[in-house]
C-alpha positions as CSV (number, residue, x, y, z in Angstrom):
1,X,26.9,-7.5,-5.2
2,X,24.0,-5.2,-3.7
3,X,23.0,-5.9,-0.4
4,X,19.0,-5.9,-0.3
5,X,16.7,-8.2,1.3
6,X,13.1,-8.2,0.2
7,X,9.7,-10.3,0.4
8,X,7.1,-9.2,-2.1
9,X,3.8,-10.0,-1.8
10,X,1.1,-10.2,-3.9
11,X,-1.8,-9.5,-1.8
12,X,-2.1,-10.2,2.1
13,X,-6.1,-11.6,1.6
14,X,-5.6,-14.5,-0.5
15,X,-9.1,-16.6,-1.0
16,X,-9.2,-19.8,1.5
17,X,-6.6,-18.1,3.9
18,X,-7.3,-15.6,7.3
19,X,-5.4,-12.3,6.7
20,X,-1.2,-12.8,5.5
21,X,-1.8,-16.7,6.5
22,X,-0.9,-17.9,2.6
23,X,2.6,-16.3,3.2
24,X,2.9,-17.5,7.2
25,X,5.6,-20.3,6.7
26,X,7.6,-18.1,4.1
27,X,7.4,-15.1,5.7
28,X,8.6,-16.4,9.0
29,X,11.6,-18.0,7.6
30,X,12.8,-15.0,6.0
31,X,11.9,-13.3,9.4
32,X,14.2,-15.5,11.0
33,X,16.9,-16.0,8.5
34,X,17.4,-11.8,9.3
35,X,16.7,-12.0,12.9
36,X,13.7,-10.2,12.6
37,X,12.1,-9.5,16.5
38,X,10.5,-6.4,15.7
39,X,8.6,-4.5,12.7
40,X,7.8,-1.1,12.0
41,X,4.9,-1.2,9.8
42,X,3.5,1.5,7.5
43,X,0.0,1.8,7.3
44,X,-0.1,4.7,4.4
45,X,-1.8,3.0,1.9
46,X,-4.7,3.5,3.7
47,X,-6.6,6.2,5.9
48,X,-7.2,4.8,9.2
49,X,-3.4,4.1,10.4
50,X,-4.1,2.8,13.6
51,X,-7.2,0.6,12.6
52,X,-4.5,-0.8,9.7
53,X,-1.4,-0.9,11.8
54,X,-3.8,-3.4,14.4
55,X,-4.6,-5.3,11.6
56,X,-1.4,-6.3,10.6
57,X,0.0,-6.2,14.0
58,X,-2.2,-8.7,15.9
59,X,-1.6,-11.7,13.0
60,X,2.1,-10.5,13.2
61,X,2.2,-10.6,17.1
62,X,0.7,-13.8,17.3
63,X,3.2,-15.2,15.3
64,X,5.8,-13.8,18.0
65,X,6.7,-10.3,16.6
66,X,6.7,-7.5,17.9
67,X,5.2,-4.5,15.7
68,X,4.7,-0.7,16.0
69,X,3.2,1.7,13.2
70,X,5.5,4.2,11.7
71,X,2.7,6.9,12.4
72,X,3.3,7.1,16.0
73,X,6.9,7.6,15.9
74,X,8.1,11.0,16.8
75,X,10.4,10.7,14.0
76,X,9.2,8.4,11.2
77,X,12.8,8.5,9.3
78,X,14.4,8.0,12.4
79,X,12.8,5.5,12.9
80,X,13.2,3.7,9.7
81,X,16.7,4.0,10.2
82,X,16.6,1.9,13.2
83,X,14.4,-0.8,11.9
84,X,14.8,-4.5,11.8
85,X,12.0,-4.7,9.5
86,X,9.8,-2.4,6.9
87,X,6.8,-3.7,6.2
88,X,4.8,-1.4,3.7
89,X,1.2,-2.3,3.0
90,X,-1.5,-3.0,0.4
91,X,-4.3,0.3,-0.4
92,X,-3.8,2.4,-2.6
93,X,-0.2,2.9,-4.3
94,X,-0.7,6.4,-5.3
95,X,-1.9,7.6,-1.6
96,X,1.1,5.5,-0.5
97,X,3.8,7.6,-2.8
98,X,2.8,10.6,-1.9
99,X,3.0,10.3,1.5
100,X,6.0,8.8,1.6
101,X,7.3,11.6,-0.7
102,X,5.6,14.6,1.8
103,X,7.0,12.7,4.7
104,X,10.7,12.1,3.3
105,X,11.2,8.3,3.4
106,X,11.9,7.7,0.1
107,X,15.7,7.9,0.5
108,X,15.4,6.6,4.5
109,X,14.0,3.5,3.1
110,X,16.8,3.0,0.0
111,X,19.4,4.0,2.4
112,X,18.1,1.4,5.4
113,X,17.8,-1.5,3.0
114,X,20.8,-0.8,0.7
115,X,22.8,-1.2,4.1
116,X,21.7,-4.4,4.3
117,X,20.9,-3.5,8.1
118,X,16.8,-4.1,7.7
119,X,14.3,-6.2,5.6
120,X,11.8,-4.6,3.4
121,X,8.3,-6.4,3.4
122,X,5.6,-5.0,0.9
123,X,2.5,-6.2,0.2
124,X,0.0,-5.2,-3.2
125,X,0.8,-1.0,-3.1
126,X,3.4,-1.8,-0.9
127,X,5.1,-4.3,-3.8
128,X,4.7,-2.0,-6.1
129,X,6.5,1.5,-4.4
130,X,10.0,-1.3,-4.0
131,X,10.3,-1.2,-7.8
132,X,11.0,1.4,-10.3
133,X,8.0,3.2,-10.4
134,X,4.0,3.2,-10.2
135,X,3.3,3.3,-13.4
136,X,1.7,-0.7,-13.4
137,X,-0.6,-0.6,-10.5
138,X,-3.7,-1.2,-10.7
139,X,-5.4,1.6,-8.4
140,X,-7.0,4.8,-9.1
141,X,-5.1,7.9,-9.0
142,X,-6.8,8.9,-6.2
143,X,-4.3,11.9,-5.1
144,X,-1.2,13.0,-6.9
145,X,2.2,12.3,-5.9
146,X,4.9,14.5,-7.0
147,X,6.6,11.4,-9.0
148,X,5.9,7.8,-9.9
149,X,8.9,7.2,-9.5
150,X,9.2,4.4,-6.4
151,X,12.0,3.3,-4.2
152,X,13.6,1.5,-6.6
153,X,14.4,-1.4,-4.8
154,X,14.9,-3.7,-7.5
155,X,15.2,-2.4,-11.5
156,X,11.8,-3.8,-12.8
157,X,8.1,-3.1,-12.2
158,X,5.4,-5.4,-10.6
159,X,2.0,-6.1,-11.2
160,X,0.5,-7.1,-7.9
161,X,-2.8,-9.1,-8.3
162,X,-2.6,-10.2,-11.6
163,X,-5.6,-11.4,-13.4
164,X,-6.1,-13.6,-16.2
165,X,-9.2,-13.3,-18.4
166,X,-12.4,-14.9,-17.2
167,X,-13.1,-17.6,-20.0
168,X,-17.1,-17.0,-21.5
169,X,-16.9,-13.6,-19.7
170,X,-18.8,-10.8,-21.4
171,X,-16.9,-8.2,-19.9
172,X,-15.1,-6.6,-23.4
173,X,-12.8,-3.8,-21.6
174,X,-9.3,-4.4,-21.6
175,X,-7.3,-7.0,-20.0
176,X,-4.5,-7.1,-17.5
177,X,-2.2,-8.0,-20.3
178,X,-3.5,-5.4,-22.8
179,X,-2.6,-2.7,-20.1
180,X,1.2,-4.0,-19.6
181,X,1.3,-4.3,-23.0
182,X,0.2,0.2,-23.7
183,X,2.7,0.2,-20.6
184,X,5.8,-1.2,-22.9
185,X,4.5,1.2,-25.8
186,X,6.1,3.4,-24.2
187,X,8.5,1.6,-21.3
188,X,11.1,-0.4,-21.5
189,X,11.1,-1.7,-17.9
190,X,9.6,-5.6,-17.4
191,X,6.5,-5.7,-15.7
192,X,6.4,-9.1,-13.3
193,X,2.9,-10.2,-13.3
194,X,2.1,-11.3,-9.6
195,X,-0.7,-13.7,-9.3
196,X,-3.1,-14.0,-6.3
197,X,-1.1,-16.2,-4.0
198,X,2.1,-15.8,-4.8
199,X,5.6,-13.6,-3.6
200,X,8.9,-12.8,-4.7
201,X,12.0,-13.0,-2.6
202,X,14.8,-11.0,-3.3
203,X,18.5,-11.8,-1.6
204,X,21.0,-9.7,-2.4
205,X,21.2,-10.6,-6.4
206,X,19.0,-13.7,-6.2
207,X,15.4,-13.4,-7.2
208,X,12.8,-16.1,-7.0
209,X,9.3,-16.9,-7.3
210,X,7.7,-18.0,-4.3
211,X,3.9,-19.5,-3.7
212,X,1.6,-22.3,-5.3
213,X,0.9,-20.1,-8.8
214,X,3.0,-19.3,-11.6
215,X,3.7,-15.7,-12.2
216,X,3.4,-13.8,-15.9
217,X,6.4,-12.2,-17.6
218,X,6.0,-9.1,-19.9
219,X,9.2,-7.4,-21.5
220,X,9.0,-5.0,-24.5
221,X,8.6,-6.7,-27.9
222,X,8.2,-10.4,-26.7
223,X,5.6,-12.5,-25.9
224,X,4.5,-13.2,-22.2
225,X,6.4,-15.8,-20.6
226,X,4.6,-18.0,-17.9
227,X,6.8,-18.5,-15.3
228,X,6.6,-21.3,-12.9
229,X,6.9,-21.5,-9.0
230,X,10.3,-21.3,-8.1
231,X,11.6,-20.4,-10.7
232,X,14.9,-18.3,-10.8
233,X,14.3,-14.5,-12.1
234,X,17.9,-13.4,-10.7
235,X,18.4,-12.1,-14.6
236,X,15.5,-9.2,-14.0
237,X,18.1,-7.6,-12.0
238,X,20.8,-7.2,-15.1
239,X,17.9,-6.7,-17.8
């Protein structure tokens, strides 16, 4: 059995919900189950770290948590291997890789999760650096990382934010489905189709589907596969 505990998230803004407050009850449980007290957060994803890291911080404090952003630390992979808690979030995923390459996390993180001594929380970029690799995000390659490949977390890749086509929409460029599918032209790995709304726990070799929204299934040569809310995806580990 590997040891890994992780909470996936979609996207922390979620339409009719203040900031993270879709994912408050689910979040909190797994929070608890691990005896979560205190979070380092890491605000790379974006530019302003501090401005991001108070963000996330004062919704995560005011549900009794302590947080601190990875930035200030005097030794960020020290640091992440003395964490409770890493919660990497949303911006953008290629920004994100790199400096997690430049600043040698990349194996900190594996290593601290892997351990099964801290809880990795990602949200949007930060969902998609815990799988394979980057290659199914949906941002601009704003800056180039020396890889795409990602921590690795679990052995598939996730599209955060997946959307399905507007119906009458005149918009003719290609859909979120058309792009996984140019993905498995040349990839074999399944791409996980995260809806607004919606996470994925991971415990140990248990995977399932969390939120109010089904999530969309793409694996090379078969059709798409809707997948309903808690529903078991335990297999994508062994695929």
């Amino acid at each position: 059995m590997v040891q890994r505990n992780l909470f996936l998230i979609s996207s922390s803004k979620v339409h009719g919900f203040e900031y993270l407050q879709h994912s408050k009850q689910a979040l909190t449980d797994f929070f608890k189950k691990h005896n979560v007290s205190k979070i380092l957060f890491v605000p790379f994803a974006l530019f302003n770290y501090d401005k991001y890291t108070k963000k996330v911080g004062d919704v995560l404090t005011s549900w009794g948590y302590e947080v601190e952003g990875i930035h200030r630390q005097e030794d960020p992979v020290d640091a992440v291997r003395k964490a409770e808690a890493i919660y990497v979030g949303g911006g953008n995923t290629f920004l994100l890789l790199k400096t997690l390459c430049e600043k040698n996390l990349i194996e900190a993180i594996r290593e601290r999760i892997f351990s099964g001594n801290a809880v990795y929380v990602g949200s949007s970029a930060g969902t998609n650096v815990a799988t394979i690799n980057i290659k199914t995000t949906n941002d601009m390659p704003i800056i180039y990382p020396p890889t795409f490949d990602a921590l690795a977390l679990v052995p598939f890749n996730i599209n955060p934010h997946y959307l399905d086509p507007v119906t009458g929409s005149t918009h003719h460029g290609e859909t979120r489905q058309q792009r996984i599918e140019e993905f498995h032209h040349l990839n074999t790995t399944p791409v996980l189709g995260l809806r607004e709304g919606t996470s994925l726990l991971v415990e140990d070799d248990k995977v399932t589907l969390l939120g109010d929204f089904n999530a969309r299934l793409f694996m090379k040569s078969k059709a798409p596969v809707e997948v309903p809310p808690n529903s078991d995806l335990s297999f994508l580990l062994r695929v």
